[in-house]
C-alpha positions in Angstrom: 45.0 36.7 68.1 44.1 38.8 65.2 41.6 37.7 62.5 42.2 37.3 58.6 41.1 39.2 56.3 40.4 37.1 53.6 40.6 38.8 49.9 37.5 39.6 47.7 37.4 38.2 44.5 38.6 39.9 41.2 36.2 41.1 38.8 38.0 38.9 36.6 38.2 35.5 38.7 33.8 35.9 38.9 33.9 36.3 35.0 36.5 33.2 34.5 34.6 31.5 36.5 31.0 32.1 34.9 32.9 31.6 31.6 33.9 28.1 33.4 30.7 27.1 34.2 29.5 27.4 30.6 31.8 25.8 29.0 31.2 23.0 31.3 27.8 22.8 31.1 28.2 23.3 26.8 30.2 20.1 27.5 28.1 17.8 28.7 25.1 19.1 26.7 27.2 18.4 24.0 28.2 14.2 25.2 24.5 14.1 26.0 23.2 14.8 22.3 26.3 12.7 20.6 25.4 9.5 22.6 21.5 10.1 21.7 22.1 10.8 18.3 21.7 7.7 16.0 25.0 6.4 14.6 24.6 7.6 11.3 24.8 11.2 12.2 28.0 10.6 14.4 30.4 10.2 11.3 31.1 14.4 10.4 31.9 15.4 6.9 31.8 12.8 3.8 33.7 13.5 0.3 31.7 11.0 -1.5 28.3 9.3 -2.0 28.3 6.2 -4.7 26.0 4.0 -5.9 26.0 0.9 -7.3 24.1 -1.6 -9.3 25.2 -5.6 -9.6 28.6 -4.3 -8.5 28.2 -1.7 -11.1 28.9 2.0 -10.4 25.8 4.3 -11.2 26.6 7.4 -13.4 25.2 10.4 -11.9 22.8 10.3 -14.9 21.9 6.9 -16.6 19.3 4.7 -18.4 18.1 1.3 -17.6 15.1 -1.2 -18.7 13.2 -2.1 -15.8 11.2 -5.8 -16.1 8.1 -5.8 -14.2 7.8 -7.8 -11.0 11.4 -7.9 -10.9 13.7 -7.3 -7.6 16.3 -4.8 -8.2 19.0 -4.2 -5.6 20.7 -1.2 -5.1 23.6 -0.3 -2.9 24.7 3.0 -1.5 27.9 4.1 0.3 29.4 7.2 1.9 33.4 7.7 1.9 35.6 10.5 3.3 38.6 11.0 1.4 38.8 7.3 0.3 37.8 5.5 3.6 34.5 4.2 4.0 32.3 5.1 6.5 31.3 2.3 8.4 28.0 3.7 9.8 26.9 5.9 6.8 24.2 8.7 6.5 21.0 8.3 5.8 19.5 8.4 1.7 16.5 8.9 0.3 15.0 7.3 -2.6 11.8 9.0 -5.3 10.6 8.2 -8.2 9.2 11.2 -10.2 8.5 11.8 -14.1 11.2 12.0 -16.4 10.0 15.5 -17.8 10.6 15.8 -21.7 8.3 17.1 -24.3 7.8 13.6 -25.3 6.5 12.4 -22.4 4.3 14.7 -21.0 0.5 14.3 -21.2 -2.8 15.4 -20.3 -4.7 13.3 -17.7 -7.8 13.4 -15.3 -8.0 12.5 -11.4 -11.9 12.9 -10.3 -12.8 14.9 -13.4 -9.9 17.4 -12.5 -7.0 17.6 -15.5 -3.6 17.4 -14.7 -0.3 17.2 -16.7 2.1 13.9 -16.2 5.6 16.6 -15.5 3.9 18.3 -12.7 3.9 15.1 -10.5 6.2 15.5 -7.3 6.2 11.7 -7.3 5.2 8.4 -8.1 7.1 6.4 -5.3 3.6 4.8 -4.4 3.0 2.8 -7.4 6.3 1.1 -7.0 7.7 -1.1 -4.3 10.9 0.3 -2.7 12.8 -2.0 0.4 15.1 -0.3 1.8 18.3 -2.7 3.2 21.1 -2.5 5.5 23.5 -0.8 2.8 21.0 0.1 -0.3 17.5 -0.5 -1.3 15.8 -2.7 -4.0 13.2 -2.0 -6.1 10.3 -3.4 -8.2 7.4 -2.4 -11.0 4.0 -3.4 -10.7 3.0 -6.5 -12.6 0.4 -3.8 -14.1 2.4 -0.8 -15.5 0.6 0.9 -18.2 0.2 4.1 -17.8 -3.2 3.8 -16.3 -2.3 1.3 -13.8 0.8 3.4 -12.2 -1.3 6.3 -11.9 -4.3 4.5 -10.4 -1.6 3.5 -7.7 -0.4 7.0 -7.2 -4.0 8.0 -6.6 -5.3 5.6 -4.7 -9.0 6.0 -4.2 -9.9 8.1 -6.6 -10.8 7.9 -10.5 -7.5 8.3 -13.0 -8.6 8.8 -16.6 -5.4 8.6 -19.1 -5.6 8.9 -22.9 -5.6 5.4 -24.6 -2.3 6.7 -27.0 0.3 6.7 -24.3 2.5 4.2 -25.0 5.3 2.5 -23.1 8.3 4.3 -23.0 11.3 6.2 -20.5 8.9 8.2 -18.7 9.6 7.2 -15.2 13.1 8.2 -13.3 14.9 6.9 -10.3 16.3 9.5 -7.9 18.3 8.8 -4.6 19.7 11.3 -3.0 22.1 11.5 -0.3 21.0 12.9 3.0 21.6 16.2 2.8 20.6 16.7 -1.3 24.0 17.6 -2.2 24.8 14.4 -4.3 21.5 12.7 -6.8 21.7 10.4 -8.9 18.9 10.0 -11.5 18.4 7.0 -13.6 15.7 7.2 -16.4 14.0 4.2 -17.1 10.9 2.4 -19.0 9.0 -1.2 -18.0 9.1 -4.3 -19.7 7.7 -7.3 -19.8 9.4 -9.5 -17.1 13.0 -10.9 -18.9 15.6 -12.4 -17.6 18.4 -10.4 -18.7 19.2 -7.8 -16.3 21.6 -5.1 -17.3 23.4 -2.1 -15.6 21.9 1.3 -16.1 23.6 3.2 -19.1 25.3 6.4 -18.8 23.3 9.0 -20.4 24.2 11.2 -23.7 23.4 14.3 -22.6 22.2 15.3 -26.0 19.0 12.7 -25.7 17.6 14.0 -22.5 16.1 17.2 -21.5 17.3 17.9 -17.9 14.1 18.5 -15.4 15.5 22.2 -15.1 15.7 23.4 -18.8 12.2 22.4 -19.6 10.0 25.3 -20.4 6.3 23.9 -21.8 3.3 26.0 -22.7 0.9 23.5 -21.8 -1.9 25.7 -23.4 0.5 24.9 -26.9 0.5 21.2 -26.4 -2.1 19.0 -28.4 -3.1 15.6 -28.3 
């Protein structure tokens, strides 16, 4: 009884099967991180980031009073083409200066002068919550000038000039997760009230965008 003679393999069968192997392994690499990845990340591609004040959509740029020690709530909410998504990205939420020539000042922190527009942020000297779809937020009781620095540098010695007075300095930022969409509401503190309004779309002839100011601080006096 004669032997077979079995057939080697084909340079092509070893390379279809290598390219096989990868895919499958590429496979479950690929169910491994989807199931590990939190469920916010597992929603692709969104068309459009809102938010929303008292049932109020936010303008991309707006104004609002802000009363001290008062809750403010916030929602936020991702939709593709129309349809919300139910388990949405992530957001983030700043509060920086709202840089116009009429706002910015000289001040000192531990001898050591600084100018109010070069702040990257003030989100310390405010209280932010963030909630299941949206955030809330509140001024200090305290909000001169002096006190909402003193909060952004906790620990060491602020020294602002006695002439700022209250006014729009201050401006709201969230951002969806990737930094494609913002929305940036300018607003001043109050005394506590108990009229709460919706922020106010924003002329763009009254503001000075963050990006077209040029100051020669050298220029400035006070």
């Amino acid at each position: 009884m004669s032997a077979k003679i079995k057939n080697k393999p084909s340079k092509w069968s070893k390379i279809l099967t290598y390219v096989l192997v990868v895919l499958l392994i590429f496979g479950v690499i690929g169910a491994a991180v989807y199931f590990l990845l939190p469920s916010e990340n597992k929603n692709g591609k969104y068309t459009d980031f809102t938010v929303a004040f008292n049932g109020n959509a936010v303008a991309l740029e707006s104004e609002m009073t802000i009363y001290a020690g008062q809750n403010y709530e916030f929602t936020v909410a991702y939709s593709n083409e129309g349809e919300a998504i139910e388990n949405p990205y992530d957001f983030s939420v700043d509060i920086i200066p709202n840089a116009t020539l009429a706002t910015e000042f000289q001040y000192t922190v531990d001898g050591e002068e600084k100018w109010f527009t070069d702040l990257v942020s003030m989100k310390d000297a405010f209280s932010i919550e963030m909630t299941d779809n949206g955030f809330t937020l509140q001024a200090p009781e305290a909000f001169t000038m002096q006190d909402i620095l003193s909060q952004v540098y906790t620990g060491k010695t602020v020294d602002v000039p006695d002439n700022i007075e209250y006014g729009k300095y201050f401006t709201l930022v969230v951002s969806s997760y990737d930094n494609a969409v913002q929305y940036k509401v300018i607003f001043e503190i109050t005394e506590n009230g108990s009229d709460i309004t919706p922020p106010d779309d924003v002329d763009p002839g009254e503001t000075i965008p963050v990006e077209s100011i040029i100051l020669d601080k050298e220029a400035i006096l006070f």
